[in-house]
N, C-alpha and C positions, 0 to 999 in steps of 0.2 A: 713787366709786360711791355712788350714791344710795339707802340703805337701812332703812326708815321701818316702823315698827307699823303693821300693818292689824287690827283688830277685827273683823272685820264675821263673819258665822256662815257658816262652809264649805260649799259646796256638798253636797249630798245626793246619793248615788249610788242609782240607781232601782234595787229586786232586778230578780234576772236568773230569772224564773218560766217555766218552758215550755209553762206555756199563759195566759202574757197578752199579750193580744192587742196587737199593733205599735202601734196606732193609740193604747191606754190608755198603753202606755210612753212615746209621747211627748208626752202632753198629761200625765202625770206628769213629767216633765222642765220642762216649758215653764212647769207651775205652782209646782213649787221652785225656777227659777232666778228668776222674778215676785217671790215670798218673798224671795229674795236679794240680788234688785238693786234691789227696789220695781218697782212694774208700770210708771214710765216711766222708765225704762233699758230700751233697745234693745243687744242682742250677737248676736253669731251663734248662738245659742242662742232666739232671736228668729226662729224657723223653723220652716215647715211643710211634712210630705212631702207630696207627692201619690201617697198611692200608692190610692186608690179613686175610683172614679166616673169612671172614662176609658172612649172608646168606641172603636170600632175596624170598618175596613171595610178589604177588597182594595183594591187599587188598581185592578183591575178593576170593582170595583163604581162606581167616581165618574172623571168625568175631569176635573175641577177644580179649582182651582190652590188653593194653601196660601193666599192672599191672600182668596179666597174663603170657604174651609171655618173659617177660622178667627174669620169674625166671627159673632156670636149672630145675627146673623139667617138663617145657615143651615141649613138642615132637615137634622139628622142623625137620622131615624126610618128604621129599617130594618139599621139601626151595629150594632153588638152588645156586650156587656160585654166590655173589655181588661180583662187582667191587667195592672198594671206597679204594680211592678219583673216583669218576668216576660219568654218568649218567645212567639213566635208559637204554637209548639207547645202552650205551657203556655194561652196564653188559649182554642184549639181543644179541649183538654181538659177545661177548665175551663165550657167550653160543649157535653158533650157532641157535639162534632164527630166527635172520632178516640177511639179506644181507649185503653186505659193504656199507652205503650209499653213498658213495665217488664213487665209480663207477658205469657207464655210467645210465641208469635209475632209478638203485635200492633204490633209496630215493622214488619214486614214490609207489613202494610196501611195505612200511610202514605205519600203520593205523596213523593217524592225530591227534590230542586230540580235534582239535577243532571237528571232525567228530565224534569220539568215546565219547568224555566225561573226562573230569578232574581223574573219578576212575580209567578209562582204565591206569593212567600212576601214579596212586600213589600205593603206595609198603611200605611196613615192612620191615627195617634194623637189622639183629639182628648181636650179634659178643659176643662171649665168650672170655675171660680173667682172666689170674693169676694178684693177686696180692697179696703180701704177709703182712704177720703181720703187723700194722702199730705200731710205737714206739711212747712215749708219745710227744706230738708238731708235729706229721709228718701230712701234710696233702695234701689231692691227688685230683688233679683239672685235669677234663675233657675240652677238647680244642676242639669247629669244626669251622675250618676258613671258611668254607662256606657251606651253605644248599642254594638249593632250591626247594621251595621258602618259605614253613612254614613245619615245626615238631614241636612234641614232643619226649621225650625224657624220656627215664627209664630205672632205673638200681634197677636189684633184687630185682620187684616189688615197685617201690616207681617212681613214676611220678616225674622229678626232675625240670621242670618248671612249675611256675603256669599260666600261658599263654601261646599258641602258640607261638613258634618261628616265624616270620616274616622278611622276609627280604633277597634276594641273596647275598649282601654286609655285613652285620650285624653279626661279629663272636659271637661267644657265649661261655661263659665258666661258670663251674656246680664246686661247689665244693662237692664233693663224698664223702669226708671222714667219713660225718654219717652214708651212706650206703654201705660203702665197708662189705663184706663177710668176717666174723671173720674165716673162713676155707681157704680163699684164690682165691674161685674160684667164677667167677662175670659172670651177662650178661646184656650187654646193646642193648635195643631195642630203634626202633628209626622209627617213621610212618612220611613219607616225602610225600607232597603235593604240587601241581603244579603247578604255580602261580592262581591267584586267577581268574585274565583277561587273559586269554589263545591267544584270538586273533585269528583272519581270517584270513587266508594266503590268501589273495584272488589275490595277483601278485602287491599288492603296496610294496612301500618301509616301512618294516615293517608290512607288510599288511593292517588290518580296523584302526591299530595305537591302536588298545585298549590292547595293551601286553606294553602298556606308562603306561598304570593308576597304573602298579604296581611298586616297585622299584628292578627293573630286567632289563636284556639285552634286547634291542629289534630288534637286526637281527636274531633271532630264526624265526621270521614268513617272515623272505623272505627279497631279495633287491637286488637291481639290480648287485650282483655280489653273493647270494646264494640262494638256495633256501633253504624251509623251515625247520627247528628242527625239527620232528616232535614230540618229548615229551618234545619238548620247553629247554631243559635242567634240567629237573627235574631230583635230585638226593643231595648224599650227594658229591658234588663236590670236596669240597677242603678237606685238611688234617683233621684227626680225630688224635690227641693224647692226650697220659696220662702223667701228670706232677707230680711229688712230691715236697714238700720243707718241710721247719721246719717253722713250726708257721704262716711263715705270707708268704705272696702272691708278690716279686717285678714284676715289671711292667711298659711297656710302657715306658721304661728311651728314653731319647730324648737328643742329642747332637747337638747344635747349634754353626756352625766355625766362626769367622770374621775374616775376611784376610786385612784388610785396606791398601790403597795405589793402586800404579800399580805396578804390579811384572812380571816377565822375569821367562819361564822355566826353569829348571833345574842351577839356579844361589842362592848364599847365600841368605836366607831370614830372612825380619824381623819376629819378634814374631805376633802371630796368637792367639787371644784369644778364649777360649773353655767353651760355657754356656752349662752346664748340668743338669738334672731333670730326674726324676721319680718316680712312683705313688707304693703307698706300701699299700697294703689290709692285717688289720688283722680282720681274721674271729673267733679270738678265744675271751675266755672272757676276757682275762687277758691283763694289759698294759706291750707292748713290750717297752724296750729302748734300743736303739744300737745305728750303726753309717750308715746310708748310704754313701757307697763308690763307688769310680771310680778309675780304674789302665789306666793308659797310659803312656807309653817309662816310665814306669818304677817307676813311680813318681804316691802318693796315693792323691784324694782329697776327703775328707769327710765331712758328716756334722753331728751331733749330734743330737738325737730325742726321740721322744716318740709317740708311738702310740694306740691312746685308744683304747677300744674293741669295735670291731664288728665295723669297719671305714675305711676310705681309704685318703690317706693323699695323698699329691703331694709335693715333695721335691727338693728345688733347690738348688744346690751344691755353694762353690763360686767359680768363675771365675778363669780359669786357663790359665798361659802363656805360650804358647806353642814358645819355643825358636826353632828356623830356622828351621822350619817345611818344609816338604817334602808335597809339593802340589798337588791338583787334577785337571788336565785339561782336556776338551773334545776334544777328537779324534782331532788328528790333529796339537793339539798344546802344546802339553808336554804329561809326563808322570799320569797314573792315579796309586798315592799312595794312600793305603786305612790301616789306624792305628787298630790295635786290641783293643777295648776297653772293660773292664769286670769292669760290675757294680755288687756290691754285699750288703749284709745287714748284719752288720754282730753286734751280742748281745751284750748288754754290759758286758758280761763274756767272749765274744771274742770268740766263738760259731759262724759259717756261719749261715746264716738262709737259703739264698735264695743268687740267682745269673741270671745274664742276660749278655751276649755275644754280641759285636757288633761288627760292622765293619766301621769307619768315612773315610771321605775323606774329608781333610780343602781346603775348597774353600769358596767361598764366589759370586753368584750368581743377577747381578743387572740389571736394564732394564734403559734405555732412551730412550726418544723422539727424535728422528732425526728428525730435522725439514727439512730439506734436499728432506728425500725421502719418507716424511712424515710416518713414520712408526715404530715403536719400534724396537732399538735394545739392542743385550745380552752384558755385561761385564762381564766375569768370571776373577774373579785377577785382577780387574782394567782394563784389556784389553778386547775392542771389539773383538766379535765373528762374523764372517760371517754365519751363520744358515746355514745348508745344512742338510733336514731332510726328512725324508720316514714318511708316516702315517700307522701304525701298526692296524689292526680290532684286532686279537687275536690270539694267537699260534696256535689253536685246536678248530673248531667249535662246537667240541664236551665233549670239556675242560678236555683231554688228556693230560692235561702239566707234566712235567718233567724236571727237573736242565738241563738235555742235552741236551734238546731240545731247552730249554732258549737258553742256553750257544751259542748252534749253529745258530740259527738264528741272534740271535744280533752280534755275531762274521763275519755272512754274512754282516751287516749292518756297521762294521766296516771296512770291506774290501770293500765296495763300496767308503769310504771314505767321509761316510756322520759324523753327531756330532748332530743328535738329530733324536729323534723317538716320533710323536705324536700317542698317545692314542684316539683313537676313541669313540666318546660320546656312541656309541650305542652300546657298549662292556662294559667293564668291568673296576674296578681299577686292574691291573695286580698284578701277586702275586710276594711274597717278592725274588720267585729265577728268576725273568722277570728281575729286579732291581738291584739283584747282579749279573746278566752278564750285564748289562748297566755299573755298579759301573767300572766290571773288564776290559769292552771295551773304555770307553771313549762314551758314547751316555746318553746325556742329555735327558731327557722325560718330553715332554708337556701333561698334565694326563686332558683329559677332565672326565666331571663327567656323568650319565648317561643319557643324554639326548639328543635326537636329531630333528631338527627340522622338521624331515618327518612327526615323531609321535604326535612332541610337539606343531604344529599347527603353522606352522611360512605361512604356504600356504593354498592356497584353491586347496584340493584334493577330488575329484568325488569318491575316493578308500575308504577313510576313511569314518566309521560307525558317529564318532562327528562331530561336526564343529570345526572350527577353536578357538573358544575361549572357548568351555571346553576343546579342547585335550592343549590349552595354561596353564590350569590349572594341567597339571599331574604330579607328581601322584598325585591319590589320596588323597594319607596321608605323606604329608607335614613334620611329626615331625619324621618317619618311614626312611623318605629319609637323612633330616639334623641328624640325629643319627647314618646314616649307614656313613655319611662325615665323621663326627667326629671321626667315629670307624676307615675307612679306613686312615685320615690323621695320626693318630697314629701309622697303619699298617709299614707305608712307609716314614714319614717324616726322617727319619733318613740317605736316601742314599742320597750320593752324586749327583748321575747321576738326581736325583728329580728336576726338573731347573723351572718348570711353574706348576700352578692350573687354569682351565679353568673350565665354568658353565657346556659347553654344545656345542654338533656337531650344530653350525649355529642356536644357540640361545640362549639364557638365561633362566634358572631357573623363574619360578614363580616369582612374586615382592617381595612378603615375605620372599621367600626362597633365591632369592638374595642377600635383604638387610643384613639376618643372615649370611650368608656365607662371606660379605663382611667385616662387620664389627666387627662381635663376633668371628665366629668358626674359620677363616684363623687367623686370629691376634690373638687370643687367643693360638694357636694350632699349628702354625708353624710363623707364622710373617717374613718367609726369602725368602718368594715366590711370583715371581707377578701372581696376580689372574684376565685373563682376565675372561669379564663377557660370552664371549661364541670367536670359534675358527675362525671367521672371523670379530672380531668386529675392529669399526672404532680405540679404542685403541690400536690395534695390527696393523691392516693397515688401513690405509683414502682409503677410497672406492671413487676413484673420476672417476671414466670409468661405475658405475651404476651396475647393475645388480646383481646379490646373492652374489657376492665377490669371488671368486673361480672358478676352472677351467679353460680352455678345460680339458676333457678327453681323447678324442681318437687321432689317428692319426695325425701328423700333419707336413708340411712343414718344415725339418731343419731349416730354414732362419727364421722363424717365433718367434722359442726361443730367438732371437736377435733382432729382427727389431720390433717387437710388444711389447710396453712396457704395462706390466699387474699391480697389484697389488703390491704395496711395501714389503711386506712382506705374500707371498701367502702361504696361509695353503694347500689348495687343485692343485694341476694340476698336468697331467699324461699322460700315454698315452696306448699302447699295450703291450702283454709282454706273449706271448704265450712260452710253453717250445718247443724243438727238439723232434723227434718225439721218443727217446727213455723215454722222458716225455708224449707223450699223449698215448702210449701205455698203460701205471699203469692205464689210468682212464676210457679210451675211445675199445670197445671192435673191433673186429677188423672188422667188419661187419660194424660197422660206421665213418672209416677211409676214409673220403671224403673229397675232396679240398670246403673249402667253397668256396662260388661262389660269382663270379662279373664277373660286374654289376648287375645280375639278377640270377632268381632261387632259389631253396629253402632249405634252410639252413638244414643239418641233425638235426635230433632230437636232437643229444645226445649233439651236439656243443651248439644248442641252449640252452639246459636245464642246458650247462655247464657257461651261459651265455658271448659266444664269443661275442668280440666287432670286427668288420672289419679292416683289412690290407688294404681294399680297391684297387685302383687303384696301390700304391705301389709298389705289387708284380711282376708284370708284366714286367716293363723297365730289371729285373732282367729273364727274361723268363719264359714263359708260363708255369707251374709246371706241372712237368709230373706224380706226385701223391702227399702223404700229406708229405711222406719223404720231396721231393724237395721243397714243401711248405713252411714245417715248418726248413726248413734247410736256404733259403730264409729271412723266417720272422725273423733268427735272424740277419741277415744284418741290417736291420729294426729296430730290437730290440737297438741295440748296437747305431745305428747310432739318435736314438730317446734320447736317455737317455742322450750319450752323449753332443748332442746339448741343450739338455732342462738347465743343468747343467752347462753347456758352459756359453749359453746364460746368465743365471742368475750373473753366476759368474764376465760375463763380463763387467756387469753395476752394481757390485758390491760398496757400500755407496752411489751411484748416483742415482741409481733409488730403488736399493731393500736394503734392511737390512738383508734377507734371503728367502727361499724357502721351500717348503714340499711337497712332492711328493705324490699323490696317484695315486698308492700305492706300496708299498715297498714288501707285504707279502700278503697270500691266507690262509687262516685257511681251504678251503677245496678246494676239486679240479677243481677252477675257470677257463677258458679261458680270462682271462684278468690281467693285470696290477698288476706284479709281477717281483722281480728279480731270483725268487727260485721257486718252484714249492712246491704243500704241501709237497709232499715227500723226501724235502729237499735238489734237485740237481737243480741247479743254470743254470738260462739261461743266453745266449747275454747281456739282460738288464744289470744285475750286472756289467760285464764288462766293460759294455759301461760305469755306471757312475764311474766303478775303475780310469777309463783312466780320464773322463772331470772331476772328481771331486778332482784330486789330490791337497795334499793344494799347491805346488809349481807345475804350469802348463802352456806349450806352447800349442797354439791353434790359427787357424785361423775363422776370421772372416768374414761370406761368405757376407753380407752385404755393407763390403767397402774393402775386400780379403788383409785388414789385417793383417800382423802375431803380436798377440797379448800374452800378457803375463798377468799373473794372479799369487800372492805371496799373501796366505793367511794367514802366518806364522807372529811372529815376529823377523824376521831373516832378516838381507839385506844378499845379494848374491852379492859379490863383482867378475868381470873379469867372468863372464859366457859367454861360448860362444852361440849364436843362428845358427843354422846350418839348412838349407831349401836343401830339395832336391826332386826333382820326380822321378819317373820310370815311361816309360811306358811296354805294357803289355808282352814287351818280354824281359824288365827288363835296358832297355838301361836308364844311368844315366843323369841326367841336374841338374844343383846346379841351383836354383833359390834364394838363397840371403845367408852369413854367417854376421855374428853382432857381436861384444863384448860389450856385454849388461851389467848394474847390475839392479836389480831386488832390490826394497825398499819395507819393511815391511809391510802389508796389504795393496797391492794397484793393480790397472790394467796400464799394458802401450803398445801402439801401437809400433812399428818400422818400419814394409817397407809393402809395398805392394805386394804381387806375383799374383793377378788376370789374369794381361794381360797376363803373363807367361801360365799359368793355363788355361786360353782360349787357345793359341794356339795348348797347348800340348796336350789336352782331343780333341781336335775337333774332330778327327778318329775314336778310341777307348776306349776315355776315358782314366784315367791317376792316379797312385796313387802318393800321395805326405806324406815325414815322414821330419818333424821338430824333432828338437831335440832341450833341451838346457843341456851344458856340462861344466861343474866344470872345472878350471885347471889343475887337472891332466886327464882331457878327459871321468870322469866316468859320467852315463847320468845321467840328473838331474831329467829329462822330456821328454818321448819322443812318438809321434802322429802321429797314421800313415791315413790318410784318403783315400777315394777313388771316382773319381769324373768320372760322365757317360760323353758320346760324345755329341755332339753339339746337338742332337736330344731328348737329354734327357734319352740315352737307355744306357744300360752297356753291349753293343754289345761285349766290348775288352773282359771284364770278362768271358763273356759265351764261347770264343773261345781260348781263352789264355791256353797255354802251360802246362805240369804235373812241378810242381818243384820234383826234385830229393834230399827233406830232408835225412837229415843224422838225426837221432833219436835214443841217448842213455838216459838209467834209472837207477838209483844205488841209496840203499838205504843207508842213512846219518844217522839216528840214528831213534829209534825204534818210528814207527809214523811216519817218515821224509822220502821223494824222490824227489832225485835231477833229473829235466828232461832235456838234452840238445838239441839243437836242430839247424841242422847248414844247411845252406841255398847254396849251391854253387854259385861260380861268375858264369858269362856270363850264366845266366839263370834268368827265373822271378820269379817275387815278390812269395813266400810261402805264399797265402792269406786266413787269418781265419779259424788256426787249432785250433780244440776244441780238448782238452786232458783232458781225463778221467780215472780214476784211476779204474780199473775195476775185478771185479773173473775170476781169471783167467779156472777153471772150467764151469761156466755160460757163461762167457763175461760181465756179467749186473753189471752197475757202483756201487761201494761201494760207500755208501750214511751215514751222510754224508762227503766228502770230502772237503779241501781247497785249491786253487791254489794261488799262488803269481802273476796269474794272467792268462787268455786265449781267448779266441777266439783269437788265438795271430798270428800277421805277420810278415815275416821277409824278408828283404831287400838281395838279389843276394848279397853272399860273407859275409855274416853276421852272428850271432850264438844270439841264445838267450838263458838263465836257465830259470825255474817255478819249485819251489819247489811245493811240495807236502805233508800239512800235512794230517791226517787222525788217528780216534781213534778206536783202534780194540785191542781186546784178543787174535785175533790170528794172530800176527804177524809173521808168518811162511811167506814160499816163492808163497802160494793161489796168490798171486795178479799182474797184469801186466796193464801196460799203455799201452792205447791207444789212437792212433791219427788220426787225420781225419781232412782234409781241404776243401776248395774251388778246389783244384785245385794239391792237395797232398794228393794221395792215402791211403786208412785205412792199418795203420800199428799197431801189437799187440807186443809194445816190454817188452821184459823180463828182468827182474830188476836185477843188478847184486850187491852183497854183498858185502860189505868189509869182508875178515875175515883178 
């Protein structure tokens, strides 16, 4: 092995700001890899997106061929501004064409494609471009990480595939260098078509299923939590850019970690072995020889080569030892380190040719059988994982994604205190900035692939157009789909946070298409992943209670997440998860702000079409709602107190019955009435909170089953001399200790201690009764701490409705730029401050700045007590615009004003 000192100064990682704009992030990129490599060194880093200045027409509008449209001397006046990366829909929007369809009907007043026809939504891409002289070996490669669903493609007049483009998943890259413009000035046309099976939205899941036969998304045509795309997502979706290098093409490099052993966070480690590869195209005639390399902490490892003309080699480095390597673990249980690693090619005259930028995290990812709880579980580092995961559909139903967008939602998903996120069959493989906010959060991602068994025929459906054993047959084309794996395993094999490959949403891939994926393309192409064959199979969990393997959905009895034992390791189950009503105002207009109804009656339009799931009888013990304010102010008691039991519960029978859990659902790519902790618009309901609190990895909690006080340590930490400390209020705040303990708490386990039931019965019988556990470190700081709230003998929360104002004391001062510290102090002999929501808000509007982060809220606080909740938040204008506000139960809306350090 060849292993040599590199000096040179490490690449600069660009902040991750939610409002800098794409186009600054990467002309900041471009100018510190310049800095790095000197300005004539060419890498793949040596790129520019096109994502502005494209124009766009029907294909109605022109009837003239790509050979045509694509040279500068044709008249595109009367085009319009494209969006790309975007869809058809979004460029219509975007031009005032169509309505928002996220709000309240206006998806309805969109024409259909399956009504209109495939033409009505295919379009001309065209976009002008410099590019300058090229020098001799320079050559410049076209990149589109996604089309859908077929194009062609041409650049100044030259058709530059000879086949239709094919495929949503399937990138594609052109090398340009014969046809670039010897003056410098280019234009590339691009005629994008719809998928082929467009599909009946006719109100199935997925609608007729025939948007299956092709290999694209199939929640465009509808499902019981959106309704339908209506131009299905036709467009040029993902990134378009321009790449240069010298000579030859690197590519696709692949970093594979092995961590052997059982390892302990943040402790001395042993050495971590480093398999590396990738793939080098030369398209020129002549044979290259150099060396392909790798830089990491500082140290070179190369191999020596040659490559023929017009070929593409695949290269693997030799094995490197990576001495006490700084490890990557999932949320929860260590820190996640991620290594800069730069592969380059560089001549044997010692000339860069080409270069490719990564980012590794060593970990080492492994699965077993618990015979136990019959069910697979994770090892990462040799150490069990407890699973606690949200099932993700997709950022943007309209495939709107953005780094900040990423960043902020998986960053919610981190603060819930969950450590994995599945990928929904009937979406997408996520793009590579989905994966570097997994990477930067600590969330592991179960990736199914696209299929799901609504479309794929795992039932007998009355909706769907096939039967059950041709839609078992989809897609279509077989070798269209295993080629778009193969392209996306290479996309993404490379992050950390990658932990599982799955076939398919509740079912498996074809026979054929299984057996290749089993045996060839995962082994071949990543070999460090376990690949279930679909997202409830018996490999994952034994299915011994019967029925589809997954679920409940809706509402459901706290005591239930405990006392019902479900599925060892469950992909699916969930529950409600409506926003506050400054959430249903963005979507819902004000004309259809009605309390849904129960028992009976008929549901508004707009709730239904938003597909509301019912609160049901719930609401009520809380009082009669006096409009959708008190409703939905209400439903987050509901919300909070749902999530948290679910997550309770599981975590309670933790190695005994479950190996882990997966929530759906975690996120709303549009603006649903159901089963979310955020809203699309990125402000966070009850839900989240709820599972911040049950899902903490060290956590007190009781157990309403056998009234329990139980304890949960999901760390590999003992906790030595903790105190447990039980106490109640009731509703005018008067104190009762019901039990104190000097516990310790042993590494990945559950343990009961005392009972407070009978306590608990006598003290709620009236009014009902809150009760806060806590467990406290030796010097008395909290470890854990739970506040619940339990109705009267009758089942009602009489106490609550009547109970007292608390008179918070509420200060705000900002802590550094981005940061507020929010305090909040409760006075003695008065009661409980119950579930204040604090909101970072304009202070000009009042409307919450979105999005925002709390350290934590719907929050309570105990007579004579104080609490902090920071506050971060990404803004350009961090001037004095913003004030916090608060709002309880039972604690008056206050707008306080932030005060500054100077």
């Amino acid at each position: 092995m060849l292993v040599t000192s590199w000096n040179e100064n490490k690449r600069m990682a660009s902040p991750n700001n939610l409002h800098l704009n794409l186009l600054c992030m990467s002309l900041k990129q471009s100018i510190a890899i310049s800095l790095f490599f000197g300005c004539s060194s060419l890498s793949a880093q040596n790129m520019v997106e096109f994502n502005k200045g494209w124009q766009c027409i029907s294909i109605s509008g022109t009837k003239d061929k790509g050979e045509k449209i694509s040279n500068l001397s044709y008249i595109i006046s009367g085009w319009v501004p494209a969006t790309v990366p975007g869809t058809i829909l979004t460029t219509l929007l975007n031009n005032n064409v169509i309505p928002d369809p996220f709000y309240g009907m206006n998806n309805k007043m969109i024409p259909d494609i399956y009504d209109k026809g495939r033409n009505y939504y295919t379009y001309w891409f065209v976009k002008d471009f410099s590019e300058n002289h090229l020098s001799d070996g320079e050559q410049v490669w076209l990149h589109f990480r996604g089309v859908n669903y077929s194009c062609d493609v041409f650049l100044n007049g030259h058709k530059l595939n000879r086949q239709p483009h094919h495929g949503m998943y399937l990138r594609q890259t052109y090398n340009i260098t014969p046809f670039v413009s010897k003056d410098g000035n280019n234009r590339l046309a691009v005629i994008v078509y719809p998928p082929d099976h467009v599909g009946n939205p006719n109100g199935g899941q997925g609608g007729d299923g025939t948007i299956g036969r092709d290999v694209t998304h199939q929640y465009v045509t509808g499902w019981d939590w959106i309704q339908p795309i209506h131009d299905r997502n036709t467009g040029i979706w993902d990134k378009v850019t321009l790449e240069k290098t010298n000579y030859i093409n690197l590519k696709n490099p692949h970093v594979i970690t092995l961590v052997p052993g059982k390892r302990i966070p943040d402790m001395p480690q042993a050495p971590a072995i480093i398999k590396a590869s990738a793939e080098i195209e030369n398209p020129t005639n002549e044979v290259i020889t150099g060396s392909l390399q790798y830089v990491m902490e500082g140290d070179i490892v190369k191999e020596e080569i040659s490559i023929q003309p017009l070929s593409t080699v695949e290269v693997h480095l030799p094995d490197y030892t990576l001495k006490n390597p700084k490890l990557w673990w999932p949320n929860g249980y260590g820190k996640q380190y991620l290594y800069d690693i730069q592969f380059r090619f560089v001549s044997s005259a010692g000339k860069m040719l080409d270069q490719e930028n990564l980012q590794a995290g060593v970990r080492e990812i492994r699965t077993q059988w618990n015979d136990h709880t019959r069910s697979r579980q994770t090892l990462v580092n040799g150490q069990k994982i407890f699973i606690k995961g949200g099932n993700w559909i997709i950022s943007d139903a309209m495939l709107r994604f953005s780094p900040e967008r990423y960043d902020a939602e998986i960053r919610f998903h981190r603060d819930m205190n969950l450590n994995l996120i599945r990928i929904w069959g009937g979406a997408l493989t996520e793009r590579p900035e989905f994966y570097d906010a997994c990477d930067k959060y600590g969330l592991m991602v179960f990736q199914d692939l696209w299929l799901s068994g609504d479309c794929n025929g795992k039932w007998l459906d009355p909706m769907k157009k096939d039967d059950q054993w041709t839609r078992r047959n989809y897609p279509d084309d077989h070798r269209l789909f295993l080629n778009s794996v193969i392209d996306q395993v290479k996309m993404i094999r490379n992050h950390p946070s990658l932990a599982f490959w799955c076939g398919g949403n509740e079912i498996t891939p074809a026979e054929d298409m299984l057996v290749t994926l089993q045996d060839s393309i995962f082994p071949s192409l990543d070999g460090t992943r376990y690949f279930f064959p679909y997202s409830n199979s018996d490999s994952m969990s034994y299915n011994f209670i019967g029925g589809n393997g997954d679920g409940p959905y809706t509402i459901q009895p706290v005591n239930s997440f405990w006392e019902h034992r479900t599925f060892p390791f469950n992909s699916e189950i969930g529950s409600v998860g409506i926003g506050d009503v400054e959430s249903l105002k963005r979507f819902i207009p004000e004309k259809n702000m009605i309390i849904p109804p129960y028992p009976s009656g008929i549901l508004d339009s707009v709730w239904e079409y938003h597909k509301y799931i019912g609160y049901d009888q719930y609401i009520e013990p809380y009082g009669k709602p006096k409009d959708v304010e008190d409703f939905a102010t209400k439903a987050q008691l509901l919300n909070y107190n749902q999530y948290r039991a679910l997550i309770e519960g599981f975590s309670a029978h933790m190695w005994d019955w479950y190996t882990g859990v997966i929530i759906w659902k975690t996120q709303n790519p549009w603006t649903a009435l159901r089963g979310q902790m955020y809203d699309y618009y990125l402000d966070p309901n009850a839900c989240l909170y709820g599972l911040h609190c049950g899902s903490e990895p060290v956590h007190i909690m009781y157990d309403p089953t056998d009234g329990m006080m139980t304890s949960v340590n999901q760390t590999f930490q003992s906790y030595h001399d903790v105190m447990l400390e039980v106490k109640a209020f009731d509703m005018k705040g008067k104190e009762t200790t019901l039990g104190s303990l000097l516990v310790e708490l042993s590494p990945t386990s559950v343990q009961k201690y005392f009972p407070v039931n009978d306590k608990l019965e006598k003290l709620r019988k009236e009014e009902g009764v809150f009760m806060v556990a806590r467990l406290m470190d030796q010097k008395k700081q909290t470890i854990s701490e739970n506040l619940y709230w339990f109705p009267d003998s009758a089942e009602n929360y009489k106490g609550l409705q009547q109970i007292s104002p608390a008179l918070v004391k509420v200060t705000a001062r900002k802590v550094s730029d981005g940061k507020i510290e929010v305090g909040m102090s409760n006075p003695a002999n008065g009661p409980v401050a119950f579930f204040n929501r604090i909101s970072l808000v304009n202070e000009q509007t009042g409307k919450r700045i979105l999005p925002s982060f709390y350290s934590d809220n719907y929050i309570s606080i105990a007579p004579g007590e104080d609490k902090t909740v920071t506050i971060d938040y990404h803004s350009s204008d961090l001037s004095r615009k913003v004030m916090v506000s608060i709002k309880g139960w039972n604690v008056s809306e206050q707008m306080i004003t932030i005060q500054y350090n100077r």
